[in-house]
Structure formats: C-alpha cells, structure tokens
C-alpha positions in Angstrom: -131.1 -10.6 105.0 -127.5 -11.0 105.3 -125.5 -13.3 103.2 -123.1 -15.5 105.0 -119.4 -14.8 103.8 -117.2 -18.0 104.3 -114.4 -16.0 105.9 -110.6 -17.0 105.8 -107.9 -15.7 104.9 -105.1 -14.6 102.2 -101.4 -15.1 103.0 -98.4 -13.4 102.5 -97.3 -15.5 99.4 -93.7 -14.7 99.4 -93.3 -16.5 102.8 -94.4 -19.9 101.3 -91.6 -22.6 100.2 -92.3 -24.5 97.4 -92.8 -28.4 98.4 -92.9 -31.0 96.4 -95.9 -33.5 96.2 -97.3 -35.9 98.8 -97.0 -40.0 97.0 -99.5 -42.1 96.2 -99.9 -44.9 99.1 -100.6 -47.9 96.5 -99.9 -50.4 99.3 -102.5 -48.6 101.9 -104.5 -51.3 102.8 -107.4 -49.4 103.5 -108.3 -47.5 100.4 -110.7 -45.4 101.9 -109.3 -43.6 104.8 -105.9 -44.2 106.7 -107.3 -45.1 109.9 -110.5 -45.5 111.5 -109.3 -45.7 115.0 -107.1 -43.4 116.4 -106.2 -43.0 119.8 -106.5 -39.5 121.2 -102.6 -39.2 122.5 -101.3 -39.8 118.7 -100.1 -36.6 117.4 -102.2 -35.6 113.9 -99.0 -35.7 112.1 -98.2 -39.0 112.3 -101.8 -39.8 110.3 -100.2 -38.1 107.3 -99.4 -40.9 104.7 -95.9 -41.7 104.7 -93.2 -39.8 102.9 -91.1 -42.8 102.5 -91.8 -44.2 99.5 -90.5 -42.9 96.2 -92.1 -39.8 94.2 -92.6 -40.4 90.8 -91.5 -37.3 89.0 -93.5 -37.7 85.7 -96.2 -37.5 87.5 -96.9 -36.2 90.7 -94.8 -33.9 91.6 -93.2 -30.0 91.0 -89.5 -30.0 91.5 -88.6 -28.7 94.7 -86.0 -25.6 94.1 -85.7 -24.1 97.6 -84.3 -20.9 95.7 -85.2 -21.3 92.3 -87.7 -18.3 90.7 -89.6 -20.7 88.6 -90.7 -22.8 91.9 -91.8 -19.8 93.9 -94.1 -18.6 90.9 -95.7 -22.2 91.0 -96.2 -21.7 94.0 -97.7 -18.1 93.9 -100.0 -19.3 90.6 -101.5 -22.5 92.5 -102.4 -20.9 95.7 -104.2 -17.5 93.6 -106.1 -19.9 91.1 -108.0 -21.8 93.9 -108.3 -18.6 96.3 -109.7 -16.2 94.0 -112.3 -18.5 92.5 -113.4 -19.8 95.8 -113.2 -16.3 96.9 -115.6 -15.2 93.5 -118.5 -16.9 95.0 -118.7 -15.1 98.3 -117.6 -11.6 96.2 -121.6 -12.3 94.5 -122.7 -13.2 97.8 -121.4 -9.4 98.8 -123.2 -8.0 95.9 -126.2 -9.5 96.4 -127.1 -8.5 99.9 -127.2 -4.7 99.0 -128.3 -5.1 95.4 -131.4 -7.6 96.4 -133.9 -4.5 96.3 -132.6 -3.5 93.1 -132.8 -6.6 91.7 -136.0 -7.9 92.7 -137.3 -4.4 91.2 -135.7 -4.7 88.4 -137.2 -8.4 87.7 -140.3 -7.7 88.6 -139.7 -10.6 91.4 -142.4 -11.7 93.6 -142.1 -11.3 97.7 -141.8 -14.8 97.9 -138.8 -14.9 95.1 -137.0 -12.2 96.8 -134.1 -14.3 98.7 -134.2 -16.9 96.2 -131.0 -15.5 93.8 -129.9 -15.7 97.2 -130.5 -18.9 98.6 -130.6 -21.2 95.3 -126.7 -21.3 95.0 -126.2 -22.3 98.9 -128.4 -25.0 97.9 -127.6 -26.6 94.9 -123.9 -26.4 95.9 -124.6 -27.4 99.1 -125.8 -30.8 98.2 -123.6 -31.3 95.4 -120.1 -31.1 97.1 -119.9 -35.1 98.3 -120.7 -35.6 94.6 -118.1 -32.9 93.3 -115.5 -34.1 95.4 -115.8 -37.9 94.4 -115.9 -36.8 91.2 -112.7 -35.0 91.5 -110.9 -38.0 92.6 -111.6 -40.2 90.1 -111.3 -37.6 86.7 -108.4 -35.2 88.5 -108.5 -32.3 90.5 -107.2 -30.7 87.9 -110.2 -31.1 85.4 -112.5 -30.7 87.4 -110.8 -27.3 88.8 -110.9 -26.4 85.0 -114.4 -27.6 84.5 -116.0 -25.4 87.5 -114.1 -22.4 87.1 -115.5 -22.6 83.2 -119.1 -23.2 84.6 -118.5 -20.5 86.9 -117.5 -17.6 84.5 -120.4 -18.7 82.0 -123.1 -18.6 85.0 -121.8 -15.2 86.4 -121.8 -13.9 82.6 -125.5 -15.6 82.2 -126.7 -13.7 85.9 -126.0 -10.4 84.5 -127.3 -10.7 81.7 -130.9 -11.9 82.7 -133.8 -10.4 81.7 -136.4 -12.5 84.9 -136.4 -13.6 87.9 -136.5 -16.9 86.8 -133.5 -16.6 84.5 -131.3 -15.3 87.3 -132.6 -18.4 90.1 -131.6 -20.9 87.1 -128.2 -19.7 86.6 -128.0 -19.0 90.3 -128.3 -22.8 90.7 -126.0 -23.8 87.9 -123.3 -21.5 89.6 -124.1 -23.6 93.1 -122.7 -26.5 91.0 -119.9 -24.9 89.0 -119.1 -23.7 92.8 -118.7 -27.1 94.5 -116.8 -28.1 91.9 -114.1 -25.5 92.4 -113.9 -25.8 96.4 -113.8 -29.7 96.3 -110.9 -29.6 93.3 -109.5 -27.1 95.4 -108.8 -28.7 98.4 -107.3 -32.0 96.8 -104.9 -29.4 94.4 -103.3 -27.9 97.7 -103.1 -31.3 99.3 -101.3 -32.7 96.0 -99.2 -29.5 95.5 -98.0 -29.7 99.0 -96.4 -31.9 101.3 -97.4 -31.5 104.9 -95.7 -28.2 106.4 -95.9 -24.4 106.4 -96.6 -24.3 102.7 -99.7 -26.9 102.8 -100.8 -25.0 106.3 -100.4 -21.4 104.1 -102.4 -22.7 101.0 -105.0 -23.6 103.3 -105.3 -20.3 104.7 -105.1 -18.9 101.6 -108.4 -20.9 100.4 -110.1 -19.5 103.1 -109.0 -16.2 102.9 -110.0 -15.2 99.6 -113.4 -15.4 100.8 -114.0 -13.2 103.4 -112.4 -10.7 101.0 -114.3 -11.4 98.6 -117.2 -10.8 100.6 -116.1 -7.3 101.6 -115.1 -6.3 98.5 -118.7 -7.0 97.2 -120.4 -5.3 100.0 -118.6 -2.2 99.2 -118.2 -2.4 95.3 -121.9 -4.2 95.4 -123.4 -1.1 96.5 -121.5 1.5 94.1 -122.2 -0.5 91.5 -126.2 -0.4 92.0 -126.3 2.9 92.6 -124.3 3.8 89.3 -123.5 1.7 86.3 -126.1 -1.3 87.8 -125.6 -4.3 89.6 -125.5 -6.2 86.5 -121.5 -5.3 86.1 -121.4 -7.5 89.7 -121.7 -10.5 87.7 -120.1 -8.9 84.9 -116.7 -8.3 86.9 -116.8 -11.7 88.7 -117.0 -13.6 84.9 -114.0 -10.6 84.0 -111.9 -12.0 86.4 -113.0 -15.7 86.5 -112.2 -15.7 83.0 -108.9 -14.3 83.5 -107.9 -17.1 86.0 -109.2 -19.8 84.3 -106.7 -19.2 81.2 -104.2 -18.2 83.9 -104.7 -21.8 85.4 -105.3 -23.7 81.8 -101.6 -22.2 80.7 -99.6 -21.8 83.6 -100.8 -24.8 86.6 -98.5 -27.2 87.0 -99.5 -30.3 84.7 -98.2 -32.4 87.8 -101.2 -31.0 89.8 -104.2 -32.9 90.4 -103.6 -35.2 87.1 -104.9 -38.6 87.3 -104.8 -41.5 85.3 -106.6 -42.5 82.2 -110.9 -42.2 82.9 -112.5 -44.7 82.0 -116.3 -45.9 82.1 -115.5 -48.6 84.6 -113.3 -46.7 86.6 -116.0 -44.1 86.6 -118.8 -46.6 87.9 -116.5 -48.8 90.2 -115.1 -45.8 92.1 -117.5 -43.6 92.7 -120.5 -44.3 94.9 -123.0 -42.7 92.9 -126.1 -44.6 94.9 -124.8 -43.0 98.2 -124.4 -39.5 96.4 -127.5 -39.5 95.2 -129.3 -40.5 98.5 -126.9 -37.6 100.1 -127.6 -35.5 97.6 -131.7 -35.7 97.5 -131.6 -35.6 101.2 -129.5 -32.3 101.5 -131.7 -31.1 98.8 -134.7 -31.3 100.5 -133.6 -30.4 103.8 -131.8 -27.0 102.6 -134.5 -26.0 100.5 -137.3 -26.4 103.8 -134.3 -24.5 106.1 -134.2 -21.7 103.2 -138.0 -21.7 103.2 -138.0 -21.2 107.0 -135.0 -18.6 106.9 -137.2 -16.5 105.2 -140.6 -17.3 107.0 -140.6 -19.2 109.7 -144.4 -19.9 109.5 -143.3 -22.4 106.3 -142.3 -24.9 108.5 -146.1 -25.8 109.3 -147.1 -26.3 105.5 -147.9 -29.9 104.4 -145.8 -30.1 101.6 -142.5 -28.7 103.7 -143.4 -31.3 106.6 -143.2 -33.9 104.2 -140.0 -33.2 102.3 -138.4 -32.3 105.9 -139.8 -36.1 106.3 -138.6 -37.7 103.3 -134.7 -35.8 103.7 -134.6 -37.5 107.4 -136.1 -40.8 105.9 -133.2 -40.5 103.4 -130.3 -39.7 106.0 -131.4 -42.4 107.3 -130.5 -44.6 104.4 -127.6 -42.9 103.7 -126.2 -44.4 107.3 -127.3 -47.8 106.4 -126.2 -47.7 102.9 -122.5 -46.8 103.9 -122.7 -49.4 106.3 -123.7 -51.9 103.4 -120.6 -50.5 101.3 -118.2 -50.4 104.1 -119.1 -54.3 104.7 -118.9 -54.9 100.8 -115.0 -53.3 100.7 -116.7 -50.9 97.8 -116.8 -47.2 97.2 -118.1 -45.5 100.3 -118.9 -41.3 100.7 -118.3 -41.4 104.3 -117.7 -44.4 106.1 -119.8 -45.5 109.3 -116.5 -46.7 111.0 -114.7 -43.0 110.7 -116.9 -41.6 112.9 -115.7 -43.9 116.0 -112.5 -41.3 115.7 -113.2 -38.9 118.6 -111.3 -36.0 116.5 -113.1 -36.4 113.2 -116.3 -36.7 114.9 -116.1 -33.5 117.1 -114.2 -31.2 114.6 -117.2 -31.7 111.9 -119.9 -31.2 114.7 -117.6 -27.9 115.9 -117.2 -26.7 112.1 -121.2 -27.5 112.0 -122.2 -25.2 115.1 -119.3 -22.5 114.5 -120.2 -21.8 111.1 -124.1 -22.2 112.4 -123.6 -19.3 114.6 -121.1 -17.5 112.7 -123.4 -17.1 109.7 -126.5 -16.5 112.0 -124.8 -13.7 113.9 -124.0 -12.1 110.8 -127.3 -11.7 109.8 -129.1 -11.0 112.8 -126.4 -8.1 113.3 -127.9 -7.3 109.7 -131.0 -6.8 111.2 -130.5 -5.2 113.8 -128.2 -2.6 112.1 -131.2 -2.1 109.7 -134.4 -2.6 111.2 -133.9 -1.6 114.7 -131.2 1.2 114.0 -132.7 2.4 110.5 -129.6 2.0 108.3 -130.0 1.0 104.8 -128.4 -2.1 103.1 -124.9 -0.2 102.4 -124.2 1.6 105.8 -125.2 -2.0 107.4 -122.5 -3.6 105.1 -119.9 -1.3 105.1 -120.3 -1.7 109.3 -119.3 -5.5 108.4 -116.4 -4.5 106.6 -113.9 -4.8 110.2 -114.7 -8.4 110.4 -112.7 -9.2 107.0 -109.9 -7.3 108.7 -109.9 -10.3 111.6 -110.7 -13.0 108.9 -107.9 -12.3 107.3 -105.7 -12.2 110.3 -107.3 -15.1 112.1 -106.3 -17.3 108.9 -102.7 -15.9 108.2 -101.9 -16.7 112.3 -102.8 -19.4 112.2 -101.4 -20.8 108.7 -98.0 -19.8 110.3 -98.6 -20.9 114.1 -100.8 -24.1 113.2 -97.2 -26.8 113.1 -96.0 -25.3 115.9 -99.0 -24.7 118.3 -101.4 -27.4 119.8 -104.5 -27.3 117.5 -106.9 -27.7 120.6 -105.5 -24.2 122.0 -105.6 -22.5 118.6 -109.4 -23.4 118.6 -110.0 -23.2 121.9 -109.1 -20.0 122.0 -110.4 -18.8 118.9 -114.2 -19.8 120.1 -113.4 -18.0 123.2 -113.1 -14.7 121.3 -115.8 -15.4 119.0 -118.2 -16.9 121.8 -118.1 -12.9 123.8 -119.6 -11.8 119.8 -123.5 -13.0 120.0 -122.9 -12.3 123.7 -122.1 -8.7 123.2 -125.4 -8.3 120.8 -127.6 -9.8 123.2 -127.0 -7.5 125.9 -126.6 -4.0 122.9 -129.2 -1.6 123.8 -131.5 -0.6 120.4 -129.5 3.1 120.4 -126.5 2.0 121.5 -123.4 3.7 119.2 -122.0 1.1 116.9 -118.2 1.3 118.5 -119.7 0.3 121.6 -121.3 -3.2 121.1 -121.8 -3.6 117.0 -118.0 -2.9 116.4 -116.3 -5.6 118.8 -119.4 -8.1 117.9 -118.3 -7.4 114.2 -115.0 -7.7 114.8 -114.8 -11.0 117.2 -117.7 -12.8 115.1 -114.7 -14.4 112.1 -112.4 -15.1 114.6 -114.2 -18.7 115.7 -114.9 -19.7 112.2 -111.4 -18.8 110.8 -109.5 -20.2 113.3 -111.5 -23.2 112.8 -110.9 -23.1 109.2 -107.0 -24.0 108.3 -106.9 -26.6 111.3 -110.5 -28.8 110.4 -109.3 -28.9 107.2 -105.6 -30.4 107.9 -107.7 -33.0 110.5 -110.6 -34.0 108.0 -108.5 -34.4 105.0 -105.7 -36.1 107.0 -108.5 -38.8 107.8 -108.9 -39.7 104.2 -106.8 -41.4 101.6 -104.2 -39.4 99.6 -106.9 -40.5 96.6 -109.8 -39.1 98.2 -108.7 -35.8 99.4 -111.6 -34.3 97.0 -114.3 -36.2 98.6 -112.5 -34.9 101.4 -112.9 -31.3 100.8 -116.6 -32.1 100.1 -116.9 -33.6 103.8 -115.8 -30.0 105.5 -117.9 -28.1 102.6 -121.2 -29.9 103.4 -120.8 -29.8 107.2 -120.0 -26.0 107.1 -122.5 -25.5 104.4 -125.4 -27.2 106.4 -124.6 -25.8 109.5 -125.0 -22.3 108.2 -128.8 -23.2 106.6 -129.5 -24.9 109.9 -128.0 -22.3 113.0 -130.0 -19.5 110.7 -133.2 -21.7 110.3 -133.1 -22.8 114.3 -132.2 -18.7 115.1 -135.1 -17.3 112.7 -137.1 -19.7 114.4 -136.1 -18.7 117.7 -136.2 -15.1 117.2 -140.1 -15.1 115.3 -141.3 -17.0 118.2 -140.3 -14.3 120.9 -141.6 -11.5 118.7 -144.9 -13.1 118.3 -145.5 -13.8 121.9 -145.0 -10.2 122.5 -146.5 -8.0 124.7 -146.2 -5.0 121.6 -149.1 -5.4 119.5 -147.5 -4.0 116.9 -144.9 -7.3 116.0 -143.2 -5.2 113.2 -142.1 -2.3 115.4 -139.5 -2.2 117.2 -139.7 -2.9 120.4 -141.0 -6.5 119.2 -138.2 -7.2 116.4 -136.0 -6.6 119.6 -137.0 -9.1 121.8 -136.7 -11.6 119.1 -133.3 -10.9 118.0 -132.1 -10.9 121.6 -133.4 -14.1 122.3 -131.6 -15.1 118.5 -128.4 -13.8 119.9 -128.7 -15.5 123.6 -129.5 -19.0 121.6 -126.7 -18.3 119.3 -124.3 -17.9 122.8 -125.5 -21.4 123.5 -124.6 -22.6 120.8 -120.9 -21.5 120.9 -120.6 -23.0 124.4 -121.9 -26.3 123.5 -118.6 -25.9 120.7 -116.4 -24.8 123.0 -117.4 -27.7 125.6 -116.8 -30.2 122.4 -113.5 -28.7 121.7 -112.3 -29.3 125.2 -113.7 -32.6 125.2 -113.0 -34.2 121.9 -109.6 -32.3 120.6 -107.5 -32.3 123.6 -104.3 -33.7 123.4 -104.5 -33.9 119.9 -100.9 -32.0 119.6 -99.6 -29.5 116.7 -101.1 -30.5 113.0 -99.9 -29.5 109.5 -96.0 -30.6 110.8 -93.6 -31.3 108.1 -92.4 -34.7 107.6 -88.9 -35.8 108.0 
C-alpha cells in the first residue's frame, strides 16, 4: 500500500519580499466570512479585506524593510517553521510505506493491524482539523503552532521507541492531532505574516512544498534506514529535526505572528462552535475509519458493525447541515456556514480539491501496486520509481507561487488537470511488461501536477472566503476536503478494482492476470474522475481572474 504524500512545493526563499501584516476588519459586519454571494465576474482580489484601515504596529504586524537583512530573515524563518513541520508528517508517511514489513515483523503485528500505523494518523487528523483550526483562531496561531509542533516531536520520539503494535497505533493517533494542529496554525501564520501578493502566494507554495519532499526523502532514507541502523531512527530523525524547529520558532518567530488577545473561558466557549465540531468531528471519524477498513479489504464494507457506523457518520452529516443552519440563523459561531456554499467558486474549488486529491492519492497507490505485484519490485525499487513526481511537485508549486497574481487562476488549473488527467490514463492502457520510461515514468511524473497546481490557488480562494479571524478554521476547511477526498477516491478505487478481479475469468484472483484487470479498471475510474474535475473547473472558476494580487 502506498502512502499518499500531500505534494507541494518549496520556493526559492531569497525571491520573497518581506510584507507587512493584513489588519484586523473590526467593523466587518459579517464576522464569519466576507461575503456569501459573490458574483462570478468579480476578480478574487477584491474579496481580500481591505488594506485601508490602519495597522497597529504593537501588534500585528513585522516592519516592512524592503532592503533591510533583519526583514528578509523573518521572512526566511516563518516560511521554513510551517514548511518543514508540515513537511515532517508526509517524511513518516515516506518511511512507512517501505519500512511497513519491517515493522509489522518487528511488533509482532497482526494482518489485520498491518496498515493501521498507517492509516490511524490520516484519521485522527483528519477529523480533527475543523476543531484545530477554530481552535487556532480563538488561542493564536502562534500557540497553537507551538503546541503541535511540541506534540509532534514527543509522538515521533514515542513511535520509535515502541515496543507493540499497539504502542505505535496510539502515538500514531496522537501525532494525527499534533498534525492538524500545525497545518491549520499554519495556514493562518502565512495569512497574518503576509499581505496579499507574491510573498503570501510564495509562503503558500512553500507549505505545500515541503511535503512532497518530505515524502521523497522518506521513501529513499525510509528504506536505508530499515535495512541498516532500523526504521526506528525514522521517527528518531523526524523528533531530531522537529525539535530543532520548534526552539527555532519559540526564539526567533516574530511575536507579531499569529498573537491574539487575552484567552479567556468565555471567549473560549462563545467563539468556538464546539457542538458543530464535535458532530463534524464524530462524523469524519466514523466515516474515515470504515473507508480505511475498506482500503484495505474491500469485503469490510458488508460487516454489520461498518454498515452501521457508515450509517450513523451520514446520519451525523446530516446534522451537521442543519446545525450550521441553526447557528447561521442565531448570528453565533458557525464551522462552515450553509450560506457560503451558494458561492459558485468556493463550492467548486472544494469539490475539485476533493476529487484531485481523490485521484491523485489513488493513482499513487495503484501505481504502487502495480510496480510491485504485477512487475515484482519490492517496496524500495517501487518508491524510489516515485521519486520524479517530487521533482514536478516541486516545480508545479514554485510556478505557480510566482505566476498565480499575474495568470487567471481558472487556466493555471485548467491546465494543470489537463496534464495530470493523461496520468491514470497512461496506466490504464500500460501493458503488465511494459519498461517503466514508457508508461510508469510520465504517469509518475504528470500524477502531482493536478494536485499542486491546485494547491497554492484553493488555498488563496478558500481562505479569501473567510474572515481575517478565521483564517485557521480556514486552513481546516481545505485540510478536511483534501484529507477526505484521499480516504474516499482510494476506498471507491479499491472497491472498483476488487470487484473486476473477482469477477474474473482467472481462477486464480491473486495472480496476475486477475490483479491486472482490476487495477485497469481502478485507473479508467480514476480518468473519470479527473474529467468530472476538469468539467467543474470550466464550469465553476471561469472568469474568476488572477488571485493572490497585491493590494494598492
């Protein structure tokens, strides 16, 4: 099983230009979000909150020296704190897919435990980003930054150093939470750091691009280390370095970042909707752990006990929707209003970044698959194969970080699910000896592409559609979409894929000839799904301009 890498991208650092701090819109009369209804021939940059009112210095903001060496090393230190721990988590990701067999003979692990080091973390931070991100808002970026990057240097240390399977799934879980801590903080530090322009657009990038990286970089170092010093020093390295950044970011980031005002009990129970996150939260829970279930056997979905949780998570959406409708109504704290999704552009970026990650992360690990079980490679041949898609990541995410204010955001994506739509395309139609340059390689290679250039731009739209103060919760909202769309396209693609196998004609369903079928039809399902995202692209972002402009 392959491990999804959330890939993006690192900049080039010294191109950035230090910006000073967006300002707080105290006189927005909608708290929540800056507008519900916008028209599709408004350009994205006039949603940004205004720059007209007056910065307080004290408090929000870094002083802008266009030239000054102090500025520029800001600048540096708040875009390498949030990518390199966001980037951590996908660098364990790396090491797990080849060190799996190691580890679940080392803990003694059951077949049924196998995937769960694997799959707990998606899950617990999965449904605890809404939660992470309102959080965030209310206590301070900032803190809660410090907070997860702590959690997740303790939980890395604790995973190496367990002696059971059930040790290693417990802290697995506890670093899904640390985790959705630091990518919600994260998001709300770049978009207090940075006024809209190149730098915010960079920063973004950034983000994203410390994560494919990390990916690689635990593929390759994942499978040295197991077949030397052990994969224990995996974990060991990532708490290594997570330590180093976190006193990095508890000395040197900006106290202007992310600070909020006193917490207080009230404030704490007032402004966050904590009977919304829960029903959110229990909901994703359930539904995550039945699509990991499924991921890994596809015959799960017919047990009683999965059909009712699978049940009780869509009897819970369900409440969810009437629940912010209730808040909405009441002018009180509200996860995700009902209303924002009347906005054509919010509504079809989150269903695009739900599909494109869906069938990024799917055609990932089908590829997997078929490198291994139809091909016969072992776990670190098959992931040092992968190793060209972080190359495109990267490059996807640093284009578009520089082209995204001065491009139409509907071509950038447009044409970045073009060249990632031709990837599941090219593994359908691979022949089971085909050499790897001829099919593998480009699939490899285009696969990113979609979900990078997705990345920097759904991010400057979601957050754009929330208040300056709920840029956290914000974060959360592209987190959970792209986090449940990767558990879903796999679950749907599994599903897909075991069906064809078992119906057929082989009567051996292990060999083969039947695995092939079944991936093929995987990969032709996984086409389909790109085109439905490419036909809600050209539908819902058109004429939505540049994004990510700077403000006069």
């Amino acid at each position: 099983m392959s491990l999804h890498s959330q890939s993006h991208t690192i900049s080039p650092l010294s191109t950035i230009e230090p910006e000073s701090f967006p300002p707080d819109n105290h006189n927005n009369n909608n708290p929540t979000h800056l507008n519900n209804h916008i028209h599709d021939d408004i350009p994205l940059a006039s949603l940004v909150p205004s720059l007209s009112h007056p910065i307080n210095p004290d408090r929000n903001a870094i002083p802008t020296f266009s030239s000054s060496k102090a500025a520029k090393a800001r600048t540096v230190i708040i875009i390498s704190c949030v990518a390199v721990v966001t980037g951590l988590t996908s660098f364990l990701s790396g090491v797990l897919v080849v060190a799996t067999p190691a580890i679940a003979r080392d803990l003694k692990l059951s077949v049924g435990m196998v995937l769960w080091p694997v799959t707990i973390q998606a899950l617990t931070c999965g449904c605890t980003l809404l939660l992470a991100g309102s959080i965030a808002d209310v206590v301070g970026s900032r803190y809660t930054y410090f907070i997860g990057n702590f959690l997740q240097t303790l939980t890395s240390l604790a995973c190496g150093l367990s002696k059971t399977g059930i040790q290693l799934i417990i802290f697995r879980a506890f670093a899904g939470i640390a985790a959705s801590m630091c990518l919600t903080s994260a998001v709300s530090i770049i978009n207090d750091a940075f006024v809209p322009g190149r730098g915010r657009n960079l920063a973004f990038a950034a983000m994203g691009g410390g994560q494919p990286v990390g990916f690689g970089l635990g593929l390759t170092l994942g499978g040295v280390l197991t077949s030397t010093i052990g994969w224990e020093w995996g974990f060991h390295m990532s708490a290594i370095i997570n330590g180093l950044v976190f006193a990095l970011s508890l000395w040197h980031l900006p106290e202007g970042v992310g600070k909020m005002e006193s917490v207080t009990w009230k404030r704490l129970g007032e402004k966050i909707d904590w009977a919304g996150a829960l029903i959110i939260s229990a909901a994703l829970a359930m539904l995550s752990y039945v699509l990991a279930v499924v991921s890994t056997d596809s015959s799960g979905i017919h047990e009683p006990g999965n059909i009712a949780l699978l049940t009780v998570a869509l009897a819970l959406l369900v409440a969810f929707v009437s629940w912010m409708h209730r808040q909405e109504k009441l002018q009180k704290a509200t996860l995700i209003p009902n209303s924002l999704w009347k906005d054509k552009v919010f509504t079809s970026i989150c269903i695009n970044v739900f599909l494109v990650w869906g069938a990024f992360n799917a055609v990932e690990a089908f590829g997997n698959f078929f490198l291994q079980n139809i091909q016969g490679l072992n776990a670190l041949q098959a992931g040092l194969r992968f190793l060209p898609s972080i190359v495109t990541g990267v490059l996807a995410n640093v284009l578009v970080g520089l082209l995204v204010h001065r491009i139409r955001a509907d071509w950038i994506v447009i044409l970045s699910l073009i060249l990632s739509w031709s990837s599941p395309l090219l593994m359908a139609l691979i022949k089971p000896k085909a050499t790897y340059w001829a099919f593998a390689f480009p699939a490899i290679l285009l696969n990113p592409i979609g979900a990078d250039g997705l990345f920097t731009v759904s991010n400057l739209l979601i957050t754009s559609r929330f208040h300056v103060k709920t840029q956290g919760l914000a974060g959360g909202v592209f987190q959970t979409t792209s986090q449940i769309g990767k558990s879903v396209g796999l679950a749907l693609t599994t599903l897909v894929a075991n069906d064809i196998t078992a119906g057929s004609s082989s009567r051996d369903k292990d060999a083969s000839p039947a695995l092939m079928q079944g991936y093929r039809a995987g990969f032709w399902f996984l086409v389909a799904i790109n085109s439905t995202s490419l036909c809600m692209s050209v539908w819902g972002l058109r004429r939505i301009g540049t994004v990510g402009r700077k403000q006069d």
